[in-house]
C-alpha positions in Angstrom: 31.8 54.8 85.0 28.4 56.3 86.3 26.0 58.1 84.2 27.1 61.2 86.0 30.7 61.0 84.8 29.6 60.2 81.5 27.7 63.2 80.9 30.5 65.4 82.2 33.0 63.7 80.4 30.8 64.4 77.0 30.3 67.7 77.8 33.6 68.3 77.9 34.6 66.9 75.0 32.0 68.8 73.1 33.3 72.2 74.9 37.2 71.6 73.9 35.7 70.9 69.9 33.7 73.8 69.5 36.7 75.6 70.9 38.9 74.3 68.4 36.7 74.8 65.5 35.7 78.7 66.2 37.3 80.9 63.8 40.5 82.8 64.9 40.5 80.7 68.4 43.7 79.2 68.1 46.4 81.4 66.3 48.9 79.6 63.9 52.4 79.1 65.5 55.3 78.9 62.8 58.9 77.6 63.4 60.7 78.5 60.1 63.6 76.2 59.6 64.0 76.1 55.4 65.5 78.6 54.1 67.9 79.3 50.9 71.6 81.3 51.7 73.5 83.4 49.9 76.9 83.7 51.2 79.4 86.5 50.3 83.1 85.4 51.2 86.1 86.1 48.8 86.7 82.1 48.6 82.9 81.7 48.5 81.0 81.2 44.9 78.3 83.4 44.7 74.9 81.3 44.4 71.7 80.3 46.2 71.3 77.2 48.1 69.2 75.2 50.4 70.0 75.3 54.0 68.3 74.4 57.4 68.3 76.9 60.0 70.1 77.3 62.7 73.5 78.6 60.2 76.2 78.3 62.5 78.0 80.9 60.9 81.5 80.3 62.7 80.9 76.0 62.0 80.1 76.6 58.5 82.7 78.9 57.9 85.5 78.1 60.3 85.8 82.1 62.2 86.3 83.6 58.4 84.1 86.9 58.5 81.5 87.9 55.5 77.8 88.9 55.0 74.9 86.6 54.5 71.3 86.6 52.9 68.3 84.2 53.8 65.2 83.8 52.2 62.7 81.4 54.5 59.4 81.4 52.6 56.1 80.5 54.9 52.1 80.5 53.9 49.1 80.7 56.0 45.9 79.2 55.3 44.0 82.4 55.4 45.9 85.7 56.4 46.2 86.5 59.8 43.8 89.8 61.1 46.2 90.3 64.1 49.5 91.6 64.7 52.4 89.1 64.9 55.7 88.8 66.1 58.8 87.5 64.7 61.5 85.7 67.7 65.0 85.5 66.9 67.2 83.8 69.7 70.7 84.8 67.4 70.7 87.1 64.7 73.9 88.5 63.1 76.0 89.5 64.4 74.2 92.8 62.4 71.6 92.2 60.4 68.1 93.9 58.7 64.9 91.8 58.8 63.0 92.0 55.5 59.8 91.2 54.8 57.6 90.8 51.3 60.0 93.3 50.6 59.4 95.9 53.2 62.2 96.5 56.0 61.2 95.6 59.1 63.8 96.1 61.5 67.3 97.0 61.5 69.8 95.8 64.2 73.3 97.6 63.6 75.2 98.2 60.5 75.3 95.3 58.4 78.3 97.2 56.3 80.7 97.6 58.9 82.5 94.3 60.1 83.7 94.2 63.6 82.0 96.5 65.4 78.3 96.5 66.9 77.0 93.1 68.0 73.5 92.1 68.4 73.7 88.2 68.2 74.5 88.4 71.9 70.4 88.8 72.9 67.6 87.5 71.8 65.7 89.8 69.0 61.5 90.7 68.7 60.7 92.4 65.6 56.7 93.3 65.6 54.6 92.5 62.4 51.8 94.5 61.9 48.7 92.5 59.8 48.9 94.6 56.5 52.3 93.1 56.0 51.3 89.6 56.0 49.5 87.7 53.0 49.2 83.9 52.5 52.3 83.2 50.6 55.0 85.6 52.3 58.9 85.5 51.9 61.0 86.5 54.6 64.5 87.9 53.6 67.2 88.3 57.1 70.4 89.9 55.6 73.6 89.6 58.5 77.2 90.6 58.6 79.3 88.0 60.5 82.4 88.3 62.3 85.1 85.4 62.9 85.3 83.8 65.7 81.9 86.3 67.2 79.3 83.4 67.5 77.1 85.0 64.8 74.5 83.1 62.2 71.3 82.5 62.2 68.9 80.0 64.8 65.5 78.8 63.7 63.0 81.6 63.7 59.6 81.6 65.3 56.8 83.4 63.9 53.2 83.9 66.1 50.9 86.3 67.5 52.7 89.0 69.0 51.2 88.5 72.8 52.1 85.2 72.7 55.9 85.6 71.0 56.4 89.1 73.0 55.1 88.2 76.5 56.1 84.4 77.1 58.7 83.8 74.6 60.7 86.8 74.0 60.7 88.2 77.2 61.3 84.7 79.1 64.6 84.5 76.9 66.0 88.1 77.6 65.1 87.4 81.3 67.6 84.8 80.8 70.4 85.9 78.5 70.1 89.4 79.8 68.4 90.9 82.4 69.9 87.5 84.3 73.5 88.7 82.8 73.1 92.5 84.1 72.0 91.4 87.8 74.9 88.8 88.1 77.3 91.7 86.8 75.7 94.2 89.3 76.1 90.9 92.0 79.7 90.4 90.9 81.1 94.1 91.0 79.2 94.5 94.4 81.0 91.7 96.2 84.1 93.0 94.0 83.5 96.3 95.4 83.4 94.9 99.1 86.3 92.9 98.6 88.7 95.5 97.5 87.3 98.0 100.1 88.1 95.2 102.9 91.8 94.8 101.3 92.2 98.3 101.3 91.1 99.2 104.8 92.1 96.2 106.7 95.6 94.9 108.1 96.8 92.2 109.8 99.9 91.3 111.9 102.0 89.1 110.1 104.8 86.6 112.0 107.5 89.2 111.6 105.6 91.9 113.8 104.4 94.2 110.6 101.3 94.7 109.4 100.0 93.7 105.8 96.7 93.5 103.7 95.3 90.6 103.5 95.7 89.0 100.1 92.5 87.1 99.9 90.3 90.4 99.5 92.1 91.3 96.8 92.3 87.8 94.9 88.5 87.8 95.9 88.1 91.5 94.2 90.0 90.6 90.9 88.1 87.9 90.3 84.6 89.2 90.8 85.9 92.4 88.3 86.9 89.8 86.1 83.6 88.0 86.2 81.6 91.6 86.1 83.2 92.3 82.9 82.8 88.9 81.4 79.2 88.2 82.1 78.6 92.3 81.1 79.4 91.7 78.2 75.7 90.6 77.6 74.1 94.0 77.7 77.1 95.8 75.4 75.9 95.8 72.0 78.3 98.3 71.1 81.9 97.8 72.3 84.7 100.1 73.5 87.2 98.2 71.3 87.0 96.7 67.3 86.6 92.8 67.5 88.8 90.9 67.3 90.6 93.4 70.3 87.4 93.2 72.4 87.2 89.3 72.1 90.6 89.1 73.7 89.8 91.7 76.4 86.7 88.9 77.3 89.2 86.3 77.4 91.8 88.0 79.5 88.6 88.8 81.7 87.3 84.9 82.1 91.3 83.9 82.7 91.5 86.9 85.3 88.5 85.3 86.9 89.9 81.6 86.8 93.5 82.7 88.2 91.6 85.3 90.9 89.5 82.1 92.2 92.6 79.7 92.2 94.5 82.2 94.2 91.5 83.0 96.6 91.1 79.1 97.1 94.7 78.7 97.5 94.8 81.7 100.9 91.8 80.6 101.9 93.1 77.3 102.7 96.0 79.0 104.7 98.5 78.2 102.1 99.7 81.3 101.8 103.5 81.1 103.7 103.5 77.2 102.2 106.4 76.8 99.3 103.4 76.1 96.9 102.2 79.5 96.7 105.2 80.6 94.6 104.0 77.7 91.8 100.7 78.5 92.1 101.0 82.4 91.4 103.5 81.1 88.6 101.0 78.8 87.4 98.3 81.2 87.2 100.6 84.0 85.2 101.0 81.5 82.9 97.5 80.3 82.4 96.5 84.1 82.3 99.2 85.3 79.7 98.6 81.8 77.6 95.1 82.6 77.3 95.4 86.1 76.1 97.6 84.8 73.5 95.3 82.1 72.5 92.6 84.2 71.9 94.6 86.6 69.7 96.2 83.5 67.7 92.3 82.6 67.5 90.4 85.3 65.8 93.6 86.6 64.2 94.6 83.5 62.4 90.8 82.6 62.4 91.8 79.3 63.9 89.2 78.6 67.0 91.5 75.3 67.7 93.5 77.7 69.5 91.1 78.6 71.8 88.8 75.8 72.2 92.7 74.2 73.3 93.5 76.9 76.0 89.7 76.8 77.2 89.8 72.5 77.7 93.4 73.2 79.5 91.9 75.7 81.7 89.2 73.5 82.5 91.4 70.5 82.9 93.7 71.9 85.6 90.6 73.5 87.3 89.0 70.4 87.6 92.1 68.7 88.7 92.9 71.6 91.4 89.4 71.1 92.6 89.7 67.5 93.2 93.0 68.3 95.1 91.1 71.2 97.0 88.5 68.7 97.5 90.8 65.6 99.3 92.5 68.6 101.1 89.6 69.9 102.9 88.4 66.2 103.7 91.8 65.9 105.9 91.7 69.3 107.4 87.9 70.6 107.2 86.7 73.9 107.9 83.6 75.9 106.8 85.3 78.1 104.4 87.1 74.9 102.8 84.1 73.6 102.7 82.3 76.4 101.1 84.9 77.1 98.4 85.1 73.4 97.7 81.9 73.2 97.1 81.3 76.2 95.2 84.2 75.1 93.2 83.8 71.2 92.3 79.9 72.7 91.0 81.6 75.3 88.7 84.3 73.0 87.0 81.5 70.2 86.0 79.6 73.3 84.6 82.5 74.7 82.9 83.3 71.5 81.7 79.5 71.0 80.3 79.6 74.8 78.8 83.1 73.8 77.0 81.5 70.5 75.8 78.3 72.3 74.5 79.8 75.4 72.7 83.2 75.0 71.7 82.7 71.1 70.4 79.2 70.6 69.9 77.4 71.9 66.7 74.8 73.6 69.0 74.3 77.1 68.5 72.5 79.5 70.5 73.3 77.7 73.4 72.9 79.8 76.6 76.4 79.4 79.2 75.7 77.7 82.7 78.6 78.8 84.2 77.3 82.6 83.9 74.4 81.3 86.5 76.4 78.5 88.8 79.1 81.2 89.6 76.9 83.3 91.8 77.3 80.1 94.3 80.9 80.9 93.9 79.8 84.9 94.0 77.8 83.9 97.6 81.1 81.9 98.8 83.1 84.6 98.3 81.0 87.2 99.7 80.6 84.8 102.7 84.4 84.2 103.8 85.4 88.3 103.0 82.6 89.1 105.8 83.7 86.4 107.5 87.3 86.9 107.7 86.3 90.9 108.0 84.3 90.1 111.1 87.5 88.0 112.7 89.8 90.8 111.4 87.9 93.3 113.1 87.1 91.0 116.5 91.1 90.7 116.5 91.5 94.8 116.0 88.6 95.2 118.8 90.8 92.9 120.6 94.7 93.9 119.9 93.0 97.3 120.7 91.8 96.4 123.9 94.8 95.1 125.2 96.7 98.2 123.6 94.9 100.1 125.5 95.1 98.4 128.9 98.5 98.0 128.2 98.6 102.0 127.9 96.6 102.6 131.1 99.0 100.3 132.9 102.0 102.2 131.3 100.4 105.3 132.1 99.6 104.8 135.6 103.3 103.4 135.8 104.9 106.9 134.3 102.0 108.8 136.7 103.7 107.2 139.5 107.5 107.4 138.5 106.7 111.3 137.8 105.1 111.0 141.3 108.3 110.1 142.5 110.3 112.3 141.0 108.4 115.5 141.7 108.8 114.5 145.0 112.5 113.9 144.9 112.6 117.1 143.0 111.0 119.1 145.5 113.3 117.7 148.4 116.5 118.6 145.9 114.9 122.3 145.3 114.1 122.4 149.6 117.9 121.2 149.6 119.2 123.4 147.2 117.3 126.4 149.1 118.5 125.7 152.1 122.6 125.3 151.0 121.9 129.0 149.1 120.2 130.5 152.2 122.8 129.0 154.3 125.9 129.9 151.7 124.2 133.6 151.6 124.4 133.9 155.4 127.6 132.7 155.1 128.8 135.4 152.4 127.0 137.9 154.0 125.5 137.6 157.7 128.6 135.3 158.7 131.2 138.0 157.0 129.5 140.8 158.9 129.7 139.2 162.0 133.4 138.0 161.5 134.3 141.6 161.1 132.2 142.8 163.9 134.3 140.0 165.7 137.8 141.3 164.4 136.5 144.7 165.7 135.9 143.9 168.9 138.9 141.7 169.4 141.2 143.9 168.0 139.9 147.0 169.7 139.9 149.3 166.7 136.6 149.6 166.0 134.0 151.9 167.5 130.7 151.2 169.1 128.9 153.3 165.6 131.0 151.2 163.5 130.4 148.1 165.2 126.5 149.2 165.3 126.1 149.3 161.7 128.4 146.3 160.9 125.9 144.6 162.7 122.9 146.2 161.1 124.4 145.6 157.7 124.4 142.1 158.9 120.9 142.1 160.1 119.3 143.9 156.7 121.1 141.1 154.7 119.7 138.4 156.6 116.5 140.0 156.4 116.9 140.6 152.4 118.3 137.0 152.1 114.7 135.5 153.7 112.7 138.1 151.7 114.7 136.4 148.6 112.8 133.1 148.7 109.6 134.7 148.1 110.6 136.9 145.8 109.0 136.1 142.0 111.3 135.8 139.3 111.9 138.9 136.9 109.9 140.7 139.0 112.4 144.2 139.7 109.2 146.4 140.9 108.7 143.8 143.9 112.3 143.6 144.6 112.8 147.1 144.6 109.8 147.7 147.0 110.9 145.0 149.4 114.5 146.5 149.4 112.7 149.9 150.4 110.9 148.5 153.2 114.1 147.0 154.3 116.3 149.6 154.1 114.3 152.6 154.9 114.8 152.6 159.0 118.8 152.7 158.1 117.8 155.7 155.7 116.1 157.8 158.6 119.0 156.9 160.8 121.9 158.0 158.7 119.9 161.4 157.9 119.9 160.7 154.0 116.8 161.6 151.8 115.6 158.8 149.6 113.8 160.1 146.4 112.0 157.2 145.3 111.3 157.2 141.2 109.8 154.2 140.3 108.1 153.6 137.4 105.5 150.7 136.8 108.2 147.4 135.2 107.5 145.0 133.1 109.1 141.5 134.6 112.3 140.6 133.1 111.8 137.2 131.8 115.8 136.1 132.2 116.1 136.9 135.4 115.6 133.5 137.2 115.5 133.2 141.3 119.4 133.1 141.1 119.5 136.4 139.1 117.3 138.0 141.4 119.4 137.3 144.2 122.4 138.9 142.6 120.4 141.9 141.6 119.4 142.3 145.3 122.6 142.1 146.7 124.4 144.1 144.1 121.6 147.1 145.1 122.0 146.2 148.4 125.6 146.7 148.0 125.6 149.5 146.2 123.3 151.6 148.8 125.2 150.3 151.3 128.8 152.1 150.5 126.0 155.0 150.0 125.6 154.9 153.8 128.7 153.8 154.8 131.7 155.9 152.9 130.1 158.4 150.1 128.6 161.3 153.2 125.7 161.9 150.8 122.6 163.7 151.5 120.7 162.1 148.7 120.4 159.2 147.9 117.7 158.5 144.6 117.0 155.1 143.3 115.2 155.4 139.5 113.7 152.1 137.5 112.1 152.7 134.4 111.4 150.7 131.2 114.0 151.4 128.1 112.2 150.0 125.3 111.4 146.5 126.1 114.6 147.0 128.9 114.5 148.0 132.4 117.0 150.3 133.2 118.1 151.0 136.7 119.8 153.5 138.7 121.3 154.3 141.8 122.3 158.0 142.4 123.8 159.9 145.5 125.2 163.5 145.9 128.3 162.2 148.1 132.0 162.7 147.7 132.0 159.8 144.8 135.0 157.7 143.9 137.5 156.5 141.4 135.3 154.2 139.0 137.9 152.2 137.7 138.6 151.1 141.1 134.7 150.3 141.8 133.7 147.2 144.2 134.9 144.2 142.1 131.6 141.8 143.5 129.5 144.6 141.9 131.1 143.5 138.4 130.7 140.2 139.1 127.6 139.8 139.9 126.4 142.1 136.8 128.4 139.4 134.6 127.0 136.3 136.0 123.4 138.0 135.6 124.4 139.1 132.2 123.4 143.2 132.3 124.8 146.2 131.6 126.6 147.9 134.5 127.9 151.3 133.9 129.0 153.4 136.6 129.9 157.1 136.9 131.6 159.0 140.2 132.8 162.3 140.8 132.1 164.2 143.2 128.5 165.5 144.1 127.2 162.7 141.7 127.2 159.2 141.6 125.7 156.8 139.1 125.2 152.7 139.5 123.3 151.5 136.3 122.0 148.4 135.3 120.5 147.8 131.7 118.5 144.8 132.2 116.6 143.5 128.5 
């Protein structure tokens, strides 16, 4: 070694003594172990005895509840001039912190069994100077429930900085604020699990659509877990212990039969014949453990428990392994991921069983609480990833729904193509075979009985003139027919007038015109109309034919919500019982009102039409 080094190497030295002998430099750092109990339990003699801390309060006393009082003396060489802090990592599961006689903190109600519990998290209680001398006694009095992991670890006493800002607050990160974000973790991918089973479906074998299972195992158990690992940050329960330790059982089984299901339709076992076992299996395990845990804290036998816990653990580990082999024969990434996830959290459910329900350790923080969040992340992964195919396969099914709809569509478009078309040549068909039957009824009768006239030499050239006019006005009112809208009496009426009103001039009869503005008559169709024009033409044409009128006055007006008509002449009128039959008949098959009146001088056709 050079000179150099050696001078460095002494000044050093001399640097880390004078460091060590200034006064107040290094603060004292106490681990109190020693202490003397008191225990108060109805098949406990009262008396003070030695002890060394941690009291495993459920070991010592096999789960029987009752109250506790420690005194742990410790001395200083000179009393300390700054504040100090006392760490508890378990205290209680109530309990008041005394020192030199003076209360120093309270956490719950030492008098009341089974209710608050503050063992759960690590405890600071701040000590200010004044209350420390060099001999000091230290008195922790705690109220203990069965079966609640409550007692007493070894308590560490040293400045507060120290015991506040690296030890306390390292341990809560830990127990607690690590407990409250894997909650939060937990009931988010249990939130996004149920929300997936709730909104998606898929199309089973048999053609109907179902939720898919594995959300929903994937949601109970991440509730499950949220309540279980929770549990941390509830001092003050819902429910009396021992109820609320059973409720954190049921939750821990929920989770373990939620996973075992999840793994179990992840693998695509879900149709397979061992489904039905396995949601037996898993019933079973979850009612056995409620029951266990009730036998447990009841009876205040934890052999119970510890039992159903190692049985749980068991048949994980040996479902794992069988998980495991499985996926080795058939891999795929999500086997691969639960297996995984799973073989990690059986050996560290295994380790946690080991270390707290067999072990005399106390205080001892649960791995599992940590090593599920790779479970947490697996499940996450495979919901989004099976949400992502689900939805690919709904993008798809709806892409080829809807192709298949365009196709079907453009197939109707073009059947109703076709039959528009053959509908319009049946209504040009049926148009013609009326206009043709009308000339027949009408034009072809007029003409036969111009025919007869002239063949039998009866008739005269005036009659035989306006036999042949009636047949031309019908021929003309059975063409104006085809344009004529339906229920539209004003435009009937106005193309009868135009019609008729040569004849009019010729047979020297006034026509007095009285028609009102109509409202179309929604019944009448195009057949109706056509009876309606022939039955007026009718009518006006015995008018000019037989009645020798001088006046002949055609009124329409509206009724109400009717349309009544009327056609009126001044000639030498008629018996109306023995009326024109056709004009009866065709009121009937348009379903109005005809009345008629006749005597002589007046003469009254009328149609109610509603």
């Amino acid at each position: 070694m050079t000179g150099t080094a050696r001078r460095l190497m002494a000044l050093l030295l001399l640097a880390l003594a004078a460091w060590a002998a200034a006064p107040g430099a290094r603060a004292e750092v106490l681990e109190l172990r020693q202490a003397r109990v008191n225990v108060m339990q109805p098949d406990e003699p009262p008396g003070w005895r030695d002890t060394v801390l941690p009291y495993h309060w459920d070991r010592v006393h096999r789960n029987v509840p009752g109250h506790a009082s420690f005194e742990i003396p410790f001395t200083f060489a000179d009393a300390p001039s700054e504040p100090y802090g006392l760490f508890f990592p378990v205290v209680g599961n109530a309990a008041e912190i005394w020192l030199n006689d003076k209360l120093l903190a309270r956490f719950g109600d030492v008098a009341t069994p089974n209710r608050d519990d503050y063992a759960k998290a690590p405890r600071y209680v701040a000590v200010p100077p004044a209350m420390l001398q060099k001999e000091n006694l230290l008195r922790v009095h705690i109220r203990a429930d069965g079966g609640r992991r409550g007692g007493l670890s070894a308590i560490r006493l040293g400045p507060s900085h120290e015991m506040r800002d690296n030890v306390f607050s390292h341990a809560y990160a830990w127990r607690v604020t690590g407990s409250l974000l894997l909650g939060m973790f937990s009931l988010l991918v249990a939130f996004i699990a149920f929300t997936c089973w709730a909104t998606q479906r898929q199309l089973a074998p048999d053609g109907r659509l179902h939720r898919d299972s594995v959300y929903f195992w994937a949601g109970v158990a991440e509730l499950c877990w949220t309540l279980r690992v929770g549990d941390a940050v509830i001092q003050e329960p819902p429910l009396a212990w021992p109820l609320w330790g059973v409720v954190l059982t049921a939750s821990y089984a929920g989770w373990i039969c939620g996973v075992l299901l999840f793994c179990h339709h992840v693998a695509g076992w879900r149709a397979h014949r061992s489904m039905r076992w396995m949601q037996v299996a898993t019933a079973a395990l979850f009612a056995s453990g409620v029951l266990a845990s009730w036998l447990s804290f009841a009876q205040h036998q934890p052999v119970f428990l510890t039992a159903w816990l190692g049985f749980a653990s068991l048949s994980s580990a040996l479902y794992a392994c069988f998980y495991f082999v499985a996926t080795l024969r058939h891999p795929t990434t999500a086997r691969w991921l639960v297996a995984g996830a799973g073989m990690l959290n059986v050996a560290v459910g295994v380790r946690d069983w080991v270390m707290i329900r067999l072990s005399d350790s106390f205080g001892v923080i649960t791995w599992n609480r940590y090593v599920s969040v790779v479970f947490g992340l697996a499940l996450l992964y495979i919901v989004l990833l099976r949400f992502r195919e689900a939805s690919g396969q709904a993008r798809e099914l709806l892409g080829t729904l809807a192709a298949r709809v365009a196709q079907r569509e453009q197939e109707l478009a073009s059947t109703y193509g076709r039959l528009e078309q053959a509908a319009r040549e049946q209504a040009r068909t049926h148009e013609r075979e009326r206009i043709l039957r009308d000339m027949h009824d009408g034009v072809g009768s007029h003409i036969s009985a111009a025919i007869r006239q002239l063949q039998a030499g009866e008739g005269s050239q005036p009659e035989l003139l306006r036999t042949l006019r009636d047949s031309l006005d019908q021929l003309k009112l059975t063409i104006d027919s085809i344009h004529l809208p339906d229920g539209d009496v004003g435009a009937l009426l106005a193309a009868l007038r135009y019609r008729l009103a040569p004849r009019f001039d010729a047979s020297g009869i006034a026509l007095e015109w009285a028609v009102d503005e109509l409202v179309p008559v929604e019944r009448l169709d195009a057949q109706a109309m056509r009876h309606l024009q022939f039955l007026l033409f009718e009518a006006i044409s015995n008018v000019l034919q037989h009645a020798q009128a001088t006046v002949l006055r055609i009124e329409a007006a509206m009724v109400g919500t009717a349309v009544r008509l009327s056609v009126i002449d001044d000639g030498r009128g008629y018996d109306a019982s023995r009326a024109p039959r056709s004009l009866r008949e065709r009121a009937q098959a348009m379903g109005v009102r005809l009345v008629l009146e006749s005597r002589p001088g007046r003469t009254v056709v009328q149609l109610d039409m509603a």
